[in-house]
C-alpha positions as semicolon CSV with decimal commas, in nm:
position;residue;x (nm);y (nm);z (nm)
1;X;0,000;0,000;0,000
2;X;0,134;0,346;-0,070
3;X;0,029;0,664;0,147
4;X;0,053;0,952;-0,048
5;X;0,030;1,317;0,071
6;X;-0,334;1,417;-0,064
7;X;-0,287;1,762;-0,079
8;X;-0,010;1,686;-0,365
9;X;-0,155;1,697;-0,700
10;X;0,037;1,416;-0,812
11;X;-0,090;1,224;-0,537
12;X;-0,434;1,285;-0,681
13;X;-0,326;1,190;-1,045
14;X;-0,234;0,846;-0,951
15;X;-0,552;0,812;-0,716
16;X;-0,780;0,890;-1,040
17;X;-0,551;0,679;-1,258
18;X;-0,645;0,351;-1,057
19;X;-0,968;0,446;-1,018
20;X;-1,015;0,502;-1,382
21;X;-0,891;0,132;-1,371
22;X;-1,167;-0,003;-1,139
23;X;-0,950;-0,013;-0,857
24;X;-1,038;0,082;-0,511
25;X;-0,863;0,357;-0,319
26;X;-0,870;0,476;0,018
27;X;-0,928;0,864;0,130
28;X;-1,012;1,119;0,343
29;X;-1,314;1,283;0,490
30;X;-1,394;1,510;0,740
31;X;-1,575;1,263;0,937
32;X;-1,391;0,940;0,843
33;X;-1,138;0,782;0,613
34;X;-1,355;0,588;0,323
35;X;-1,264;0,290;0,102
36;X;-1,390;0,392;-0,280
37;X;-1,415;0,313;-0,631
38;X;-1,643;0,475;-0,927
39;X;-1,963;0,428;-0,838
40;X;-2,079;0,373;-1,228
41;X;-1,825;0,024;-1,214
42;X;-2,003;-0,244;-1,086
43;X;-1,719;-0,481;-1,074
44;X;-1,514;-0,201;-0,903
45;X;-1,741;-0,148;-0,627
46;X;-1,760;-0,564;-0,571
47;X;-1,372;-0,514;-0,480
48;X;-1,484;-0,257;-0,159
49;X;-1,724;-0,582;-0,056
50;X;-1,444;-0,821;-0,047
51;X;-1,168;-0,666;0,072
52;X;-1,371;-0,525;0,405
53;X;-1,586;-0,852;0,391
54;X;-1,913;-0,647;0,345
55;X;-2,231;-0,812;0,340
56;X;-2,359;-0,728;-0,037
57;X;-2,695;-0,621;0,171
58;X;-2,566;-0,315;0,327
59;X;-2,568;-0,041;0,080
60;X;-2,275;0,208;0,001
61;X;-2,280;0,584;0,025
62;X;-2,257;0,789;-0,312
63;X;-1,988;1,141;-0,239
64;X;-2,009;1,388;-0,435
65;X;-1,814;1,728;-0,539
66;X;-2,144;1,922;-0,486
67;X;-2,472;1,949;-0,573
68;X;-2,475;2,077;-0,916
69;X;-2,503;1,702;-1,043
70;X;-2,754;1,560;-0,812
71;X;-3,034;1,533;-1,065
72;X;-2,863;1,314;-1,240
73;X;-2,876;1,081;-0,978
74;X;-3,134;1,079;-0,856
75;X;-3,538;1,092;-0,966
76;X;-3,617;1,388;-0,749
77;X;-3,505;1,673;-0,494
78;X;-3,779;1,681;-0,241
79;X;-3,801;2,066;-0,080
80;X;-3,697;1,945;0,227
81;X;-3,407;1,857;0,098
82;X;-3,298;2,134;-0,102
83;X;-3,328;2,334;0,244
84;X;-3,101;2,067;0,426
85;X;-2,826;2,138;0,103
86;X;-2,795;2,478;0,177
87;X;-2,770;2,411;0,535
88;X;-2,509;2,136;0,546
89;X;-2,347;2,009;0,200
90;X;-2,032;1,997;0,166
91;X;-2,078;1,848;0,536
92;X;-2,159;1,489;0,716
93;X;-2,497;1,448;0,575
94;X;-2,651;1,162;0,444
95;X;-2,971;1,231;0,250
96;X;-3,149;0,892;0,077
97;X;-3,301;0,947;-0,254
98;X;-3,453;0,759;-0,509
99;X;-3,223;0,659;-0,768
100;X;-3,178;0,649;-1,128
101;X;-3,080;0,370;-1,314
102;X;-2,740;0,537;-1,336
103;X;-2,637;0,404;-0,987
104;X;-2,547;0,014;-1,018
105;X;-2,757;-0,189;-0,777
106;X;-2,484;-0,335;-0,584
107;X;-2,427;0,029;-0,505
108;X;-2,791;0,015;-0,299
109;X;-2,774;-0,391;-0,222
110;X;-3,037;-0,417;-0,491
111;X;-3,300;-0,077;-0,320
112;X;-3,426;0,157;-0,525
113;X;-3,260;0,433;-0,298
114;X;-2,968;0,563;-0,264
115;X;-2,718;0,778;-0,001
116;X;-2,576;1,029;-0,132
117;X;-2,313;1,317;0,066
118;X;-2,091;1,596;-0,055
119;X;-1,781;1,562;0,163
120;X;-1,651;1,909;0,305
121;X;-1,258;1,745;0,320
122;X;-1,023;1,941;0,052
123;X;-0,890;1,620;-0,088
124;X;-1,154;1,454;-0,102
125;X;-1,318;1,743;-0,275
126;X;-1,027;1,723;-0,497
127;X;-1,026;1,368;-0,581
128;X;-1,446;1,369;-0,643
129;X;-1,367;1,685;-0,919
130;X;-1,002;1,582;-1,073
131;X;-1,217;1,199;-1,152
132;X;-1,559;1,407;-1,297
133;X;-1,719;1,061;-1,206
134;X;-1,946;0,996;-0,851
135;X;-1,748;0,766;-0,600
136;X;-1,892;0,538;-0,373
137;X;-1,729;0,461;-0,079
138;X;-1,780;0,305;0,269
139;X;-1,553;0,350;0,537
140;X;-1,235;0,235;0,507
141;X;-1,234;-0,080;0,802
142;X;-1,293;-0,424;0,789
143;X;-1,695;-0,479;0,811
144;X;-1,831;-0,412;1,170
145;X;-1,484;-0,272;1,300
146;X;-1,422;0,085;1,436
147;X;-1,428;0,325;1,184
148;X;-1,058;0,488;1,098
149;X;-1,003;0,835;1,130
150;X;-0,592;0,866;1,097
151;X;-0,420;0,733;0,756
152;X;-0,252;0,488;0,978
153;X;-0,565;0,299;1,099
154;X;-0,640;0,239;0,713
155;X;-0,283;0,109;0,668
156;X;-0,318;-0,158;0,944
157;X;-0,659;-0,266;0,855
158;X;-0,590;-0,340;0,502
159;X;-0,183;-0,368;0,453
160;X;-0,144;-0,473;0,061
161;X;-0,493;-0,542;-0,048
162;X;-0,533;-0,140;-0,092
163;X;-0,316;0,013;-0,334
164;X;-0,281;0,351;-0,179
165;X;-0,390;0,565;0,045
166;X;-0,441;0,935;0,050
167;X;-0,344;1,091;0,345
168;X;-0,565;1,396;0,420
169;X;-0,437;1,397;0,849
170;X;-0,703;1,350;1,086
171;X;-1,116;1,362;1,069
172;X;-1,241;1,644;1,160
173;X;-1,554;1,486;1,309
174;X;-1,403;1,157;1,416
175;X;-1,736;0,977;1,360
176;X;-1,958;0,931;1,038
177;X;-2,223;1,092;0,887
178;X;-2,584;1,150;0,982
179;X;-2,815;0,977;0,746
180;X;-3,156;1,078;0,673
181;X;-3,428;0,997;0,402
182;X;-3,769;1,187;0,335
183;X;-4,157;1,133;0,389
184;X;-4,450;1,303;0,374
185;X;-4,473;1,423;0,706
186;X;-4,121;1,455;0,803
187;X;-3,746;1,374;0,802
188;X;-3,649;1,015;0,951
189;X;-3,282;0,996;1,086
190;X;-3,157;0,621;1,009
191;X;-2,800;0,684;1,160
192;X;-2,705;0,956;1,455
193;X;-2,414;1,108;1,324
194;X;-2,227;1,434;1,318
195;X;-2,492;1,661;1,213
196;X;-2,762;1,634;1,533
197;X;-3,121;1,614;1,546
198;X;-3,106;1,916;1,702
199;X;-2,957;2,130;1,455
200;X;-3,127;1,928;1,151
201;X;-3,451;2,084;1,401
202;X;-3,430;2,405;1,266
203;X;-3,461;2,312;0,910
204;X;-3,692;2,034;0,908
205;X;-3,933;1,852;1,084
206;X;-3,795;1,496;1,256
207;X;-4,037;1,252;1,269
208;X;-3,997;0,854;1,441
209;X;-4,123;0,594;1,222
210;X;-4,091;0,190;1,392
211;X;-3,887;0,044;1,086
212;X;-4,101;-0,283;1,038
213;X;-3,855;-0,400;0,774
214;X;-3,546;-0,598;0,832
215;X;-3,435;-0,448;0,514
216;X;-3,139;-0,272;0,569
217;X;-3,211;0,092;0,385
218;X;-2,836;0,247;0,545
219;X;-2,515;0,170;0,671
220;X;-2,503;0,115;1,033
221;X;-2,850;-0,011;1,065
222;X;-2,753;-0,371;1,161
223;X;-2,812;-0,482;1,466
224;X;-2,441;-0,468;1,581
225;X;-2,158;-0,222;1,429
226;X;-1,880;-0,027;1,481
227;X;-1,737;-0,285;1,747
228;X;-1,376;-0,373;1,856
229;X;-1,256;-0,740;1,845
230;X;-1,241;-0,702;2,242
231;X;-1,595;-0,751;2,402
232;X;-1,725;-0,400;2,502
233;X;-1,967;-0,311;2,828
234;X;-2,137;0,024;2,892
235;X;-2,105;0,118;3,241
236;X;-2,219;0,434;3,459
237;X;-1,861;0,515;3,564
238;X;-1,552;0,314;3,753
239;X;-1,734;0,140;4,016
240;X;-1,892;-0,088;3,768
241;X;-1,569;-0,179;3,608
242;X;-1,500;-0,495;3,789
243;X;-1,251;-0,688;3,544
244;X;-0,898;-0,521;3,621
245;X;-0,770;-0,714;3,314
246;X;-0,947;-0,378;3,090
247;X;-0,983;-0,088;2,936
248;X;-1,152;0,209;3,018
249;X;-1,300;0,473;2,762
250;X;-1,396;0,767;2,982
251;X;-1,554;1,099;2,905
252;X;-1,429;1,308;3,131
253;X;-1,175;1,259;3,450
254;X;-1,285;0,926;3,623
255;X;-1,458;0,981;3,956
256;X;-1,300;0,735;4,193
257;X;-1,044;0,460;4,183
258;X;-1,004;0,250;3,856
259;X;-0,794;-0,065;3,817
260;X;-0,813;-0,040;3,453
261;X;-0,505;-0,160;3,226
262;X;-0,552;0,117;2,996
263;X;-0,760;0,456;3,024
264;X;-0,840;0,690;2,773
265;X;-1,038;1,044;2,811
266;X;-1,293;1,124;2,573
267;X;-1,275;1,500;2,664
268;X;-1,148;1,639;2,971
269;X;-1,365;1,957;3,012
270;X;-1,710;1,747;2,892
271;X;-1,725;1,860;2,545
272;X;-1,902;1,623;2,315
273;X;-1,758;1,741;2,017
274;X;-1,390;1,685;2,149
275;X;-1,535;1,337;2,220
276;X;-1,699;1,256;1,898
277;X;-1,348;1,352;1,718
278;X;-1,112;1,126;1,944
279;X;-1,412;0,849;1,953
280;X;-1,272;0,569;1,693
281;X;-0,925;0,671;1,756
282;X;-0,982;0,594;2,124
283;X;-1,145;0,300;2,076
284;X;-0,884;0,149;1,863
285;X;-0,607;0,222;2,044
286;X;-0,799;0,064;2,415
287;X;-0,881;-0,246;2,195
288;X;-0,524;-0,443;2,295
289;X;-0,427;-0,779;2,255
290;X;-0,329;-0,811;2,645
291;X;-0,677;-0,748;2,760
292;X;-0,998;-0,928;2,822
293;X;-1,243;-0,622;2,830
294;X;-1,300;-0,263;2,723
295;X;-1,558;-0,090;2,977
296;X;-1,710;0,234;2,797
297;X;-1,878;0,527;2,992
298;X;-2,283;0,616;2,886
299;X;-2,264;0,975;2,815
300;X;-2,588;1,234;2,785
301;X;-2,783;1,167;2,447
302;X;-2,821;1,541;2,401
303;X;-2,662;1,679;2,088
304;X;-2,362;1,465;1,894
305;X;-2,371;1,227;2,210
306;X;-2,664;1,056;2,097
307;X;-2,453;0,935;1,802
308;X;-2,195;0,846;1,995
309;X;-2,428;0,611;2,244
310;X;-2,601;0,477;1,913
311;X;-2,236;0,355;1,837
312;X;-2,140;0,255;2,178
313;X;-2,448;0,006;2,206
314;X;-2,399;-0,138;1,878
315;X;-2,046;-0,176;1,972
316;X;-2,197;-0,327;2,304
317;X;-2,377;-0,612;2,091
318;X;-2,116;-0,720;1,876
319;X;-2,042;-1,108;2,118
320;X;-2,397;-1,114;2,189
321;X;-2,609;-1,072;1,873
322;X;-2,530;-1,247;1,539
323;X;-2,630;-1,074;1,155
324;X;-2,952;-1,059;1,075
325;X;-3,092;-1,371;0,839
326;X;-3,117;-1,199;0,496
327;X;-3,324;-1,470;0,337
């Protein structure tokens, strides 16, 4: 695999060049490194399935350079959504649509929607405009691991099976986008990300819907994601940590004596952005080989921590639940 500086033009070149080839490359975003090919290459987009071991049933999101192109995309803009584009694109939103024929079905595991995002990350802005072509692109993990948000996470997950790498530094956001789709009555949030129901509030109206389908319409929907290899337990703070053999992902200062292996603080003063941004990074680095354990800290569900709870208790599931039957 080679890691290339992404702000280098040259670097961008040779990332278009193999994806002109149907290869798959790996790149940056402001909320999380992503794994991509040309969305129009059916056979290209198989390669991001096998190489993070991706059920075929979880769709892929579609990035974009901007908006200008949408239509061609998709069948139709609803108003609601051309409010949330000013608001937030380029940005970590996730709006589904439905699609033209245009976008493969493997793409949409075989929907007739699609999720499609302008990234707000220079070189991936770069890469998007220098190809002239839609990429789609998942993050760039194994399937159901923590998502990477430093060039060397990608590196480690996927060694020589990549090609290259862009490296664009460290996410922004530190955890994915916020993915929404519309209905007559209202906007339904599939995935808590890092745009919040609060500030989507102001533009639209949110609405809950019970999702009576095991049909899985967006990525992270499955009943267990995001998870380290290590099993994970949400507790209320150190006196429920009763393995010593651990980690410990904290949000602020523990309260109290810990007998922890390995600590990590989210955010020292309580912010929940700070938290959402070191979040993976965290994770990864408290999911060790010389533990039995990792103990995570609920946090308040107002604001960004919501997404990081709807993470945490996915992550929380991963020993206990298996995939959903897809029969």
């Amino acid at each position: 695999m080679k890691i290339l500086d992404g702000k280098d033009k040259a670097s961008i070149a040779e990332a278009v060049m193999l994806l002109e080839k149907g290869e798959i490359v790996a790149f940056p975003t402001e909320t999380v490194y992503g794994l991509g090919a040309v969305a129009y290459d059916p056979l290209a987009v198989a390669k991001i399935f096998e190489v993070k071991r991706r059920p075929r049933f979880d769709p892929l999101i579609v990035h974009l350079d901007g908006p200008q192109r949408l239509e061609e995309y998709v069948e139709s803009i609803p108003p609601q959504a051309e409010r949330l584009i000013k608001a937030f694109w380029p940005g970590p939103l996730t709006m589904i649509f439905r699609k033209r024929l245009v976008i493969p079905d493997i793409v949409t595991a075989g929907l007739p929607t699609v999720g499609i995002r302008v990234p707000s990350h220079p070189v991936a802005l770069e890469l998007i405009r220098t190809l002239k072509k839609p990429v789609a692109a998942p993050s760039a993990n194994q399937f159901g691991y923590m998502s990477p948000t430093r060039v060397h996470h990608v590196a480690r997950s996927f060694a020589e099976r990549v090609p290259l790498v862009l490296d664009g530094g460290d996410a922004r956001y530190g955890i994915e986008s916020t993915i929404i789709s519309f209905h007559e009555d209202g906007v339904v949030v599939h995935r808590h990300g890092a745009i919040t129901t609060e500030e989507l509030s102001e533009h639209v109206r949110i609405i809950d819907r019970e999702k009576s389908s095991i049909v899985c319409e967006a990525p992270g929907e499955l009943p267990y994601h995001y998870s380290p290899m290590k099993p994970l337990r949400l507790v209320n703070g150190p006196s429920d940590a009763t393995c010593a053999n651990s980690s410990y992902l904290a949000f602020q200062e523990p309260q109290g004596p810990l007998a922890a292996r390995h600590i990590k603080v989210l955010s020292p003063t309580g912010d929940l952005r700070e938290a959402a941004s070191n979040f993976f990074s965290f994770l990864i680095e408290l999911d060790r080989d010389d533990i039995d354990m990792i103990y995570a800290e609920r946090i308040s569900e107002k604001g960004i921590g919501r997404a990081i709870m709807e993470r945490l208790r996915k992550a929380s599931k991963r020993h206990a639940s298996p995939l959903p039957d897809n029969r």
